[in-house]
C-alpha positions in Angstrom: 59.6 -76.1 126.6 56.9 -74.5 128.6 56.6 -75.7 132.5 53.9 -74.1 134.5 55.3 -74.3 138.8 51.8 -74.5 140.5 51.0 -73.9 144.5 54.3 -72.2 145.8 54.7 -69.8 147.8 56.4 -66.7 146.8 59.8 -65.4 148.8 60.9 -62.2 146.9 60.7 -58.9 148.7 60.7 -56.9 145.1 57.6 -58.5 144.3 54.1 -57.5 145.1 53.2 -61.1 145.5 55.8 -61.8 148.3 54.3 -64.6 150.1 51.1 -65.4 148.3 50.7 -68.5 146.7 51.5 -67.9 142.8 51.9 -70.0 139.7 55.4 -69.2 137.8 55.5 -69.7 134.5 58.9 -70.4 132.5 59.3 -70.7 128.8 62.5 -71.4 126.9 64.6 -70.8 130.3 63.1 -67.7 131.7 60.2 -66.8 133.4 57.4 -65.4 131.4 54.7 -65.1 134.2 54.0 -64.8 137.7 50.6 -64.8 139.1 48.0 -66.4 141.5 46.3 -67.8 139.0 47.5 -69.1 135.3 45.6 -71.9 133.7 47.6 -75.4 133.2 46.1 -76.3 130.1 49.2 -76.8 127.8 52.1 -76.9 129.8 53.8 -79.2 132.0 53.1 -78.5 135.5 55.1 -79.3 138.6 52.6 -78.6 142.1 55.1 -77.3 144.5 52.2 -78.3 147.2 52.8 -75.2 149.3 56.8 -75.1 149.2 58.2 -71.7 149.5 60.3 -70.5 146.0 62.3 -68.0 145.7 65.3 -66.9 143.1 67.7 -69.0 142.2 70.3 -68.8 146.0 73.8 -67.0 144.8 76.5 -68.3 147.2 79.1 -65.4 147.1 82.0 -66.8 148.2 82.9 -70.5 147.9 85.8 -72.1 146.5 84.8 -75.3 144.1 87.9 -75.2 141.9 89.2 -77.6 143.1 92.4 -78.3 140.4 93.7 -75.1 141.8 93.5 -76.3 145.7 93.5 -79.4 146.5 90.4 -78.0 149.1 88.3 -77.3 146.7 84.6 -79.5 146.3 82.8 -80.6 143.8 80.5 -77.0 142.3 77.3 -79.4 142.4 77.7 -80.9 146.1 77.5 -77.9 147.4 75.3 -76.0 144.6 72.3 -77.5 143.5 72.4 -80.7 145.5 72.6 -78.1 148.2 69.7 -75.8 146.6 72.3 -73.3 145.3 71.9 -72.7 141.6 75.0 -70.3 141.2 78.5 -70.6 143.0 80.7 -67.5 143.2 84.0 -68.8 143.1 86.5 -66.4 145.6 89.9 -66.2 144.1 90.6 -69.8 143.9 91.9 -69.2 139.7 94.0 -66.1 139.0 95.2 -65.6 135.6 96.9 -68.3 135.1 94.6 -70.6 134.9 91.1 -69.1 135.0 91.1 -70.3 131.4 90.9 -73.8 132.6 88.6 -72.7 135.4 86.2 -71.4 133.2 86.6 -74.8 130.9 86.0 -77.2 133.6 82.7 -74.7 135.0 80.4 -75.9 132.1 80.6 -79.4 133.3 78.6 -79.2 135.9 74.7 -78.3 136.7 75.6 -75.4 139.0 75.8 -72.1 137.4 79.4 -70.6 138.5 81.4 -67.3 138.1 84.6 -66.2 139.4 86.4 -63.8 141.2 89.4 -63.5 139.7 92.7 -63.8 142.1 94.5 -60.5 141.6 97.7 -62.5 141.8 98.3 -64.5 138.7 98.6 -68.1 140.5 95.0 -67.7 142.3 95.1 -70.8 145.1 98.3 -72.4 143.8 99.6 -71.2 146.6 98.5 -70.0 149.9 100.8 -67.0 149.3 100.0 -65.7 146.4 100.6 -62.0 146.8 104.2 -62.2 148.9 105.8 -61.2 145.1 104.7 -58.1 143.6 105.4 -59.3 140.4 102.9 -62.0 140.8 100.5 -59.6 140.1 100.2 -59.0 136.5 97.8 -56.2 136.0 97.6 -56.7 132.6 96.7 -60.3 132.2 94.2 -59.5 134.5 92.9 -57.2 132.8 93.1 -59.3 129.6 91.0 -62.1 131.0 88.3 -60.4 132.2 87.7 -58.8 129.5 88.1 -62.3 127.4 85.7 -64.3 129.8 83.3 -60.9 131.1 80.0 -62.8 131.6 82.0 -65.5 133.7 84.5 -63.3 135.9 82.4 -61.2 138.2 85.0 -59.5 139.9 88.3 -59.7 142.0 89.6 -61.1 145.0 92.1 -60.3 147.3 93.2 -61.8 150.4 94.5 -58.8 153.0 96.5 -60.8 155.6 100.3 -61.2 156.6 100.4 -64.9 155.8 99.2 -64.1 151.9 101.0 -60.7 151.5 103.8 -60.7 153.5 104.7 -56.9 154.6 103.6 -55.0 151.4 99.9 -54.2 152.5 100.3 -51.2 150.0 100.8 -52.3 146.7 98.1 -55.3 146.6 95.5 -53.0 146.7 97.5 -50.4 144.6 97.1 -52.6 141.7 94.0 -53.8 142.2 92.5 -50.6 141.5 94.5 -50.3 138.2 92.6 -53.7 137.4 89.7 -52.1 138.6 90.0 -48.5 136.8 89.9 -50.7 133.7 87.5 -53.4 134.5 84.6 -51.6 136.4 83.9 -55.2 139.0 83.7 -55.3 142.6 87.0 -56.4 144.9 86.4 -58.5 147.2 88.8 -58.6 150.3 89.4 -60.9 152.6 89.6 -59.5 155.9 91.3 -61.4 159.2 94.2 -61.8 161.7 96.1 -57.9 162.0 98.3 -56.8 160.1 97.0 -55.0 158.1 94.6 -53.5 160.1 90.9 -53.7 159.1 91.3 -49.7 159.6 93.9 -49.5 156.8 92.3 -52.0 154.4 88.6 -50.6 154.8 90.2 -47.2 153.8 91.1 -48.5 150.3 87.8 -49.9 149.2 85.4 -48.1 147.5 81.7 -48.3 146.6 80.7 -51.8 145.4 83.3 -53.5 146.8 82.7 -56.2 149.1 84.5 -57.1 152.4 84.5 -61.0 153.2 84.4 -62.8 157.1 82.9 -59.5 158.2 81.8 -61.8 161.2 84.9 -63.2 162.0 85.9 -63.4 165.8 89.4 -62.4 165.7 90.9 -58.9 167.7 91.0 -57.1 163.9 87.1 -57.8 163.8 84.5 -55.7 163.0 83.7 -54.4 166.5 85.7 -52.4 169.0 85.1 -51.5 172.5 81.4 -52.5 172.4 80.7 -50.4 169.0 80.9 -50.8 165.5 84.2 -49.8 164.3 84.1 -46.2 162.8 85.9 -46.9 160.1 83.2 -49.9 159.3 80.0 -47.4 159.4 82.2 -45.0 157.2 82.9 -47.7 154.1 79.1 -48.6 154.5 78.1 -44.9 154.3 80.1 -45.0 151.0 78.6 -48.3 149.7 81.2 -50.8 151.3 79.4 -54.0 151.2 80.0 -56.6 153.6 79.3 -60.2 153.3 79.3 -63.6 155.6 82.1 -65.7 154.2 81.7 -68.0 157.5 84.6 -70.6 156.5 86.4 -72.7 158.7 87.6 -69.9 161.2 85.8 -66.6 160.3 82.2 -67.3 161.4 81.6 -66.0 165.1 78.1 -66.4 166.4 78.6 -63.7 169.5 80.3 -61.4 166.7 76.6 -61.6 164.5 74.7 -61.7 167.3 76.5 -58.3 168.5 76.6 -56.9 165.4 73.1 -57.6 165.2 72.4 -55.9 168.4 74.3 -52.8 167.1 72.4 -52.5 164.3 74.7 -53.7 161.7 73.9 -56.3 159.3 75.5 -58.5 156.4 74.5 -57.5 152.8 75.2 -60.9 151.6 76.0 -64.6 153.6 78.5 -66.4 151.7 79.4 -69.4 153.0 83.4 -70.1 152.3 82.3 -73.7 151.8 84.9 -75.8 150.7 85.9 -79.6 151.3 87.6 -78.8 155.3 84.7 -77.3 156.1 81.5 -78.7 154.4 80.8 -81.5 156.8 81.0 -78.6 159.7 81.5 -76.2 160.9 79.6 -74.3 157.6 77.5 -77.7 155.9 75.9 -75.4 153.7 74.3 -72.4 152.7 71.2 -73.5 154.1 72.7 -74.0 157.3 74.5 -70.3 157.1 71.2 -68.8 156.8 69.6 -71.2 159.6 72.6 -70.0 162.0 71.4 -66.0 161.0 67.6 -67.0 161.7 68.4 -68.1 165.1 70.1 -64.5 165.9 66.2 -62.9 164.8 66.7 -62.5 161.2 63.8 -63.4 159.2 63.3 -66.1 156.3 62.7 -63.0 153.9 66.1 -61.1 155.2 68.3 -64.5 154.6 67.2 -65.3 151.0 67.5 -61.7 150.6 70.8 -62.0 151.0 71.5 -64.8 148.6 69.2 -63.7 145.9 68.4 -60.0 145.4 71.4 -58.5 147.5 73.8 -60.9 145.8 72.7 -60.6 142.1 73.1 -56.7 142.8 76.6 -57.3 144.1 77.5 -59.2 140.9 75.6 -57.0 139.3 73.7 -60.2 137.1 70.6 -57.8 136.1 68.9 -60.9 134.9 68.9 -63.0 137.8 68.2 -62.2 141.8 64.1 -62.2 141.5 61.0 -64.0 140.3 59.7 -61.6 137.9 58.6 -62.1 133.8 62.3 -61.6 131.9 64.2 -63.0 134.5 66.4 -66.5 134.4 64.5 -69.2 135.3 67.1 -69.9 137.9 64.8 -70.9 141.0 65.2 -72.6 144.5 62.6 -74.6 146.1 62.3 -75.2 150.4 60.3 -75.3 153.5 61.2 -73.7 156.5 61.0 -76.5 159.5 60.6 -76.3 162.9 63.5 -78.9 164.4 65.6 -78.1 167.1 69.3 -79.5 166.6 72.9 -77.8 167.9 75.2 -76.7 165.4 78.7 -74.9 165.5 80.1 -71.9 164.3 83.6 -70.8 163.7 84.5 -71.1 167.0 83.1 -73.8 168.7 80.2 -72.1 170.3 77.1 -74.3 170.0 74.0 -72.5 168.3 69.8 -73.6 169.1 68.5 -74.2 166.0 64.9 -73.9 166.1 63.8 -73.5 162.8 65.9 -74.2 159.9 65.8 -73.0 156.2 65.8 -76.8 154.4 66.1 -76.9 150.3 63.6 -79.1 148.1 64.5 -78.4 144.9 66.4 -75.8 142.1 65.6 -74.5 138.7 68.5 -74.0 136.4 67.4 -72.5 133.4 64.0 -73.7 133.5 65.0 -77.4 134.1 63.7 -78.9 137.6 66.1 -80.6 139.9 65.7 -82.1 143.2 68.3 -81.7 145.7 70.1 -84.8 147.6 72.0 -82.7 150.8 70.2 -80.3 153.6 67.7 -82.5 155.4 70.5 -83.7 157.8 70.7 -82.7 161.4 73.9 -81.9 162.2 73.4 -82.9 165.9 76.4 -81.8 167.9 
């Protein structure tokens, strides 16, 4: 099937057409052209009608498994109803049952993937790591290399409530996973102990710290500056992403970080059903709170297209270029003021906000049903 997208305009900072009004062309699921001008004459042509496109949005940390955790939402509420085309799944199935996960995932419209819980039980339990033996490197191992296109990495959630006092071996054995499957960890970060000093000092290059924003005394700034340890595992290739969630989204955190010169590689959301009708709504929303701090529209969907397909390292998906997935979302940016929450209860101005129209998922065109709501406060 050939479908011509006609009179968008383009939001991809790799491409030389970055905000020009193009014509994308898809055959057979991927994209096979992008240019100002392609003739319609044989294809089936959708007019955009000056709508911004972009890649398909990655969300890198949501939790949509929701036979694991009885918190988990539905993949396609929050994907492409919500103008998400992929989900990234953050440690919600562990070995266990990330077979099941895995079954369950092709179900729906929404691409997903998984970061696999480095304890066995995933979100069975909301203390997975307080046994060591819970952690079964081997299994792991064993189903990420069984499912490698559908686990993306590993997750690991560095707080007292989940680990009890062993902050050691956790991340001890996740590099054994890691040594052997070459993915990203992802680590939770929150309430002390362990300190974010200690647990920065175990990650490496690619891996991915989660709630970077979060407003809690372990946080990413200290006594007006970024912690040293922070510009140290960014120096190194730390990555740090949003994960805004229920409690580990704070406005005046961003908007110092901001001010200091640090900002997010990536802006998961940590949607999941507690927090989808607020404080978080939607991944939209997460990059509408960023834009009112003096981010641009380019520098959000960066985040949740280019940045986050490099994370994953998905080499076909991230841009709107000929070879790629035809994995594309579809929105306008609007001017509408509204007041929204974050993490904390501090009320944020929206002035302009990031609203989806539409996704592609493999070439197939989908309108979305959730993100022109207010959210008036």
């Amino acid at each position: 099937m050939k479908t011509l997208l006609k009179n968008g305009v383009l939001v991809d900072k790799t491409s030389t057409l970055n905000h020009k009004t193009v014509s994308v062309l898809i055959e057979d699921g991927r994209i096979s052209e992008v240019s100002e001008d392609i003739s319609e004459a044989g294809y089936s042509v959708i007019d955009l009608n000056g709508a911004f496109v972009s890649a398909g949005w990655i969300d890198m940390h949501v939790h949509c498994f929701n036979e694991a955790w009885d918190e988990g939402i539905s993949p396609d509420r929050v994907g492409v109803e919500s103008g998400v085309t992929m989900l990234v799944d953050a440690g919600s199935s562990g070995a266990d049952n990330v077979e099941e996960f895995f079954e369950k995932s092709a179900t729906h419209k929404t691409k997903i993937r998984a970061m696999l819980n480095i304890s066995r039980l995933g979100l069975t339990t909301l203390h997975e790591l307080r046994k060591i033996e819970d952690i079964d490197v081997e299994r792991a191992i064993g189903m990420a290399e069984a499912y490698p296109d559908f686990i993306v990495g590993f997750k690991l959630r560095a707080s007292a409530s989940v680990m009890g006092d062993d902050f050691d071996n956790p991340f001890l054995l996740a590099r054994k996973i890691q040594t052997k499957v070459k993915k990203p960890l992802m680590v939770h970060v929150g309430n002390f102990p362990p300190s974010l000093d200690d647990v920065l000092g175990y990650l490496e290059k690619g891996d991915i710290v989660t709630h970077c924003y979060n407003g809690k005394p372990n946080g990413i700034i200290s006594d007006g500056l970024i912690r040293e340890s922070v510009l140290k595992a960014r120096e190194r290739g730390v990555l740090f992403d949003v994960g805004h969630g229920t409690s580990s989204y704070s406005h005046s955190v961003a908007r110092n970080s901001k001010a200091l010169g640090f900002y997010p590689d990536t802006a998961g959301t940590d949607i999941y059903r507690k927090n989808v009708g607020g404080p978080v709504y939607s991944l939209a929303h997460t990059m509408s709170k960023l834009m009112s701090l003096g981010y641009t529209m380019d520098e959000c969907i960066a985040m949740n297209t280019v940045n986050a397909a490099s994370a994953l390292r998905l080499d076909s998906y991230g841009s709107v270029k000929p070879g790629k997935v035809a994995d594309l979302s579809v929105f306008r940016k609007i001017v509408r003021e509204s007041i929204i929450l974050d993490s904390e209860g501090e009320e944020i101005n929206l002035n302009e906000q990031i609203v989806p129209v539409a996704v592609v998922i493999d070439g197939e065109w989908k309108e979305t049903i959730y993100g022109n709501e207010e959210h008036i406060h």
